[in-house]
C-alpha positions as CSV (number, residue, x, y, z in Angstrom):
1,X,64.6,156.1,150.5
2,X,62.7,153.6,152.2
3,X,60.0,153.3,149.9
4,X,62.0,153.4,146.8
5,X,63.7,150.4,147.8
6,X,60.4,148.3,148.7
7,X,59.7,149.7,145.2
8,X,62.8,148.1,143.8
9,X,62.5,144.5,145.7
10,X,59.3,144.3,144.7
11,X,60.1,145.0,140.8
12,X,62.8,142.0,141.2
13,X,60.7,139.8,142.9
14,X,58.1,140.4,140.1
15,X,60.3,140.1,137.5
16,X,61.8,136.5,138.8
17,X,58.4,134.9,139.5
18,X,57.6,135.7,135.5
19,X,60.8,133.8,134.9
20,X,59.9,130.8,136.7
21,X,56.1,130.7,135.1
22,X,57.7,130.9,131.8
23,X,59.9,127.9,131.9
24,X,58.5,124.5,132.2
25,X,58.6,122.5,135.3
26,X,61.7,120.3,135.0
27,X,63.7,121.7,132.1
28,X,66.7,123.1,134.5
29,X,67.9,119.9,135.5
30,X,69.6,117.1,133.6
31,X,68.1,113.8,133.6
32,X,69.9,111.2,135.2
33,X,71.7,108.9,132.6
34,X,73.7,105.8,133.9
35,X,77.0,104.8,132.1
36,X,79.8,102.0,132.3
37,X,82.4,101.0,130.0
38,X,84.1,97.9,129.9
39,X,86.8,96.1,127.5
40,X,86.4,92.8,126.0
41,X,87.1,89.8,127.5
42,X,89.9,88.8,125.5
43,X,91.2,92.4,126.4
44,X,91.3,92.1,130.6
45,X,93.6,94.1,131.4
46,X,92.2,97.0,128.9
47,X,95.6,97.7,127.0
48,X,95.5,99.6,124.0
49,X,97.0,98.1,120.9
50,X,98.4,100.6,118.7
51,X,97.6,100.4,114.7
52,X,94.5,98.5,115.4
53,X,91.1,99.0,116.4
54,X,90.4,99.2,119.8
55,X,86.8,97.8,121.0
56,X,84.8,98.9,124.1
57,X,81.0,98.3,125.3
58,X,79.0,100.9,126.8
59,X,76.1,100.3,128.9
60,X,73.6,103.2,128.8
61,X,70.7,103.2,131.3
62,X,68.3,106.2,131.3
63,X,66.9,106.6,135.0
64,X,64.5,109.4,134.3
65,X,60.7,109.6,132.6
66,X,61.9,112.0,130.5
67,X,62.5,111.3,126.6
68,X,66.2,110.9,126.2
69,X,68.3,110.8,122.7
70,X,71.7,109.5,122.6
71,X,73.5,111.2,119.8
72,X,77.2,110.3,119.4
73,X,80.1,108.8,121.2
74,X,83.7,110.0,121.5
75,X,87.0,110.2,123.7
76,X,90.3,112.2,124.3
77,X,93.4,111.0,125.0
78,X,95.3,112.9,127.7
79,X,99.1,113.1,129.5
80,X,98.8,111.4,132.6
81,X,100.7,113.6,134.5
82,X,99.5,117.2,133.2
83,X,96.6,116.0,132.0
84,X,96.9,118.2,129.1
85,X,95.0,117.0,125.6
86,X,97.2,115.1,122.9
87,X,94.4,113.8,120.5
88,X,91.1,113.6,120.1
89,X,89.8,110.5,118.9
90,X,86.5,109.4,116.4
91,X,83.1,110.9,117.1
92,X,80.7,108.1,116.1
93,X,77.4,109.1,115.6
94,X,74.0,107.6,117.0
95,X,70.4,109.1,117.2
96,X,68.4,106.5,119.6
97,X,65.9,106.7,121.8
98,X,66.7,105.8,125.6
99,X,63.7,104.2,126.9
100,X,63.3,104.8,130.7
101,X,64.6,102.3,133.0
102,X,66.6,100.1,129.8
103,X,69.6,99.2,129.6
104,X,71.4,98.9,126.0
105,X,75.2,98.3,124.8
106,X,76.4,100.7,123.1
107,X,79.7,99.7,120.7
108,X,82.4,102.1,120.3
109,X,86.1,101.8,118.4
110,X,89.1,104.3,118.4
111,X,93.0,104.2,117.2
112,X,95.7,104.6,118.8
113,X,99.5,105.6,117.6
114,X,101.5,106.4,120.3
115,X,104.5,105.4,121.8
116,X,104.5,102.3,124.3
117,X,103.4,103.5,128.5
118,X,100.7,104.9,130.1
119,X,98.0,107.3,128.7
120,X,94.5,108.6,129.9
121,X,91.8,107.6,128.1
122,X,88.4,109.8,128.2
123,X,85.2,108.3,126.7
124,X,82.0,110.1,127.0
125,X,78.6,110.4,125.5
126,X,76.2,113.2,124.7
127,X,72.6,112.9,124.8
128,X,69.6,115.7,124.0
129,X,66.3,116.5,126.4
130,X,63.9,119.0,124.5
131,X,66.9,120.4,122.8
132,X,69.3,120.7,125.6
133,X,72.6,118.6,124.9
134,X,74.1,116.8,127.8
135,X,77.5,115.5,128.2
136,X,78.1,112.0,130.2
137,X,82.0,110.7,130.7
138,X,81.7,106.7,130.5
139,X,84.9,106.1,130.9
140,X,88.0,108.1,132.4
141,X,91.5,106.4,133.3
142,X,95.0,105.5,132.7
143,X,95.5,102.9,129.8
144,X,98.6,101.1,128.8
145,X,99.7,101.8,125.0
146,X,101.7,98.3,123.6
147,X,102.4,97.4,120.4
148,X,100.9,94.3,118.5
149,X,102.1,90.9,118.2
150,X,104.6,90.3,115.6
151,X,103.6,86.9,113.5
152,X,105.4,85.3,111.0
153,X,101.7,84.2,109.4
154,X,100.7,87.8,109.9
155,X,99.3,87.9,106.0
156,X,99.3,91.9,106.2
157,X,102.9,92.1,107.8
158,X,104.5,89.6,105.6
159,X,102.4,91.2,102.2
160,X,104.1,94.4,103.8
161,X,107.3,93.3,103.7
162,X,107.5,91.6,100.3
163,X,105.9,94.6,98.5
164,X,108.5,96.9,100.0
165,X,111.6,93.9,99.3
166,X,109.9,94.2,95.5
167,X,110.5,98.2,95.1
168,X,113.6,98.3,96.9
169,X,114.8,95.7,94.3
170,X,113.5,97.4,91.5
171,X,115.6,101.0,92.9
172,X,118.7,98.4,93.2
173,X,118.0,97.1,89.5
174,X,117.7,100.5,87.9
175,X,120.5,102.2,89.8
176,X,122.8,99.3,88.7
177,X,122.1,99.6,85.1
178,X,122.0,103.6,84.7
179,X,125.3,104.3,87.0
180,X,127.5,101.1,86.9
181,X,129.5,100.6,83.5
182,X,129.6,97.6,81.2
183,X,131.8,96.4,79.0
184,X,130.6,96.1,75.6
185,X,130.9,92.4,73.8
186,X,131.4,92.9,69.7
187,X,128.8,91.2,67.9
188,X,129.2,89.0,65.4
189,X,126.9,90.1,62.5
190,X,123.8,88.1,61.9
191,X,124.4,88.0,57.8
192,X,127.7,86.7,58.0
193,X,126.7,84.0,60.3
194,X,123.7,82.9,57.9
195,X,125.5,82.8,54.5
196,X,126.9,79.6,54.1
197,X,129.7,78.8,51.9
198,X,128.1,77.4,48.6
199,X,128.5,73.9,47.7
200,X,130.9,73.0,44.9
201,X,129.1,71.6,42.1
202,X,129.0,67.9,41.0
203,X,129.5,66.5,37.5
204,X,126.8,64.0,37.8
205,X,123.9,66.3,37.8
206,X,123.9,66.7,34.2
207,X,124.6,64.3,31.1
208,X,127.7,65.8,28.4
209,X,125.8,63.8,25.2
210,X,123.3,66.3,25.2
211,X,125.8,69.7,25.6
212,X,127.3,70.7,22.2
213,X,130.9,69.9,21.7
214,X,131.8,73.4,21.7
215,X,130.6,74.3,25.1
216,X,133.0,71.5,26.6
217,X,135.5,72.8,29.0
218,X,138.7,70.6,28.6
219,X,140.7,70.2,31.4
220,X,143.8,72.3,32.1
221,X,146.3,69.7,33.1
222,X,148.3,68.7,29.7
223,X,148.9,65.1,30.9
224,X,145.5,63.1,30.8
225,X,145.0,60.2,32.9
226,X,145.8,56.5,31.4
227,X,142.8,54.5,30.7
228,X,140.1,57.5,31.0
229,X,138.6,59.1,27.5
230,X,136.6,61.4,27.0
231,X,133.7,62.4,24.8
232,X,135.2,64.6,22.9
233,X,138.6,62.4,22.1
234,X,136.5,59.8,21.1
235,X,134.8,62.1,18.2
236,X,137.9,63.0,17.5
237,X,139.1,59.5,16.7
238,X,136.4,58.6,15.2
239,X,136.6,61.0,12.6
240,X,139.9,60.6,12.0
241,X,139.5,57.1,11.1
242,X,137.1,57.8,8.4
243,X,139.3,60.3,7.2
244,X,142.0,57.4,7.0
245,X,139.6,55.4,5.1
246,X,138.5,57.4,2.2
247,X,142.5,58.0,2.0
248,X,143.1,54.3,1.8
249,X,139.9,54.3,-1.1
């Protein structure tokens, strides 16, 4: 029994010290990457402004020989009490090189559309060493959710507010005509308003010498007016008083 189990340990200590050759020096352990986060300095307080774009600066220091690659940036959002996940937010890519013992700023924006009070906010980073991926948090507290500013020369508020005024006038517009009833005016036809009543003609557009005596209309009215004569009783009378003459012969 004895020697079966000096057999044995020596089999596992065989087996591990071929494990440890195998692997290179260093590869188990995670290189030391330093990260803070910080809010701009018109944002002190680091309140998050919902329906906006929130900013915050990583700095990224890489405190190892070893070569680092930062790959992509992203965050959670979490209850503050049961720390339970609500929303994950952007994952912004990066692929650059962490030279040892530099510091660089890293940029990162998120959104936020939650109801005003206090939230935790997780940032982190990942980063590959010889095709192991590392995860670094940057940034990990409780954040204050308020809603913007309101602005009367807010150009996208009041835009807003007059396109949605518009379409709610048009709905108004349209409902009125189709469902509310209107009394119909009569119309007074175009043709009848156009003719005019034709003007009576006058005698002095024409000359009677040159109509023949036939075509005279005389007047109706048996009694004719003292003093006037007309063409035609004048060739009348003249003819009678020739006839009077050769009588007279």
């Amino acid at each position: 029994m004895r020697i079966r189990s000096f057999i044995g340990c020596g089999l596992s200590l065989a087996a591990l010290s071929f494990l440890v050759s195998a692997s290179p020096a260093g590869d188990l352990t995670e290189p030391e990457i330093l990260v803070t986060a910080s809010f701009p300095e018109d944002n002190a307080f680091g309140h998050v402004i919902n329906g906006e774009k929130n900013k915050i600066s990583l700095t990224v220091e890489n405190k190892s020989d070893r070569n680092v690659t930062l790959t992509s940036v992203a965050g959670s959002f979490h209850n503050p009490d049961t720390d339970i996940l609500i929303k994950n937010t952007s994952v912004l890519p990066y692929d650059i090189r962490l030279i040892p013992d530099t510091k660089i700023k890293v940029p990162y924006t998120f959104h936020s559309e939650f109801k005003p009070g206090d939230i935790r906010l997780n940032i982190w980073l990942e980063h590959t060493v010889d095709d192991q991926k590392y995860r670094v948090t940057a940034y990990d507290s409780i954040v204050t959710v308020v809603e913007p500013e309101i602005s009367i020369y807010d150009f996208k508020l009041v835009s807003t507010y007059l396109i949605v005024a518009a379409f709610l006038g048009g709905l108004t517009y349209v409902a009125y005509v189709t469902f509310v009833p209107h009394s119909k005016k009569p119309r007074k036809s175009a043709t009848s308003a156009s003719v005019s009543t034709p003007a009576a003609p006058t005698t002095s557009g024409y000359q009677e010498e040159w109509i023949p005596e036939h075509h005279l209309k005389k007047p109706k009215g048996g009694r004719k007016q003292s003093g006037v004569v007309s063409s035609g009783d004048e060739l009348s009378g003249g003819e009678s008083e020739i006839k009077k003459r050769k009588g007279r012969k």
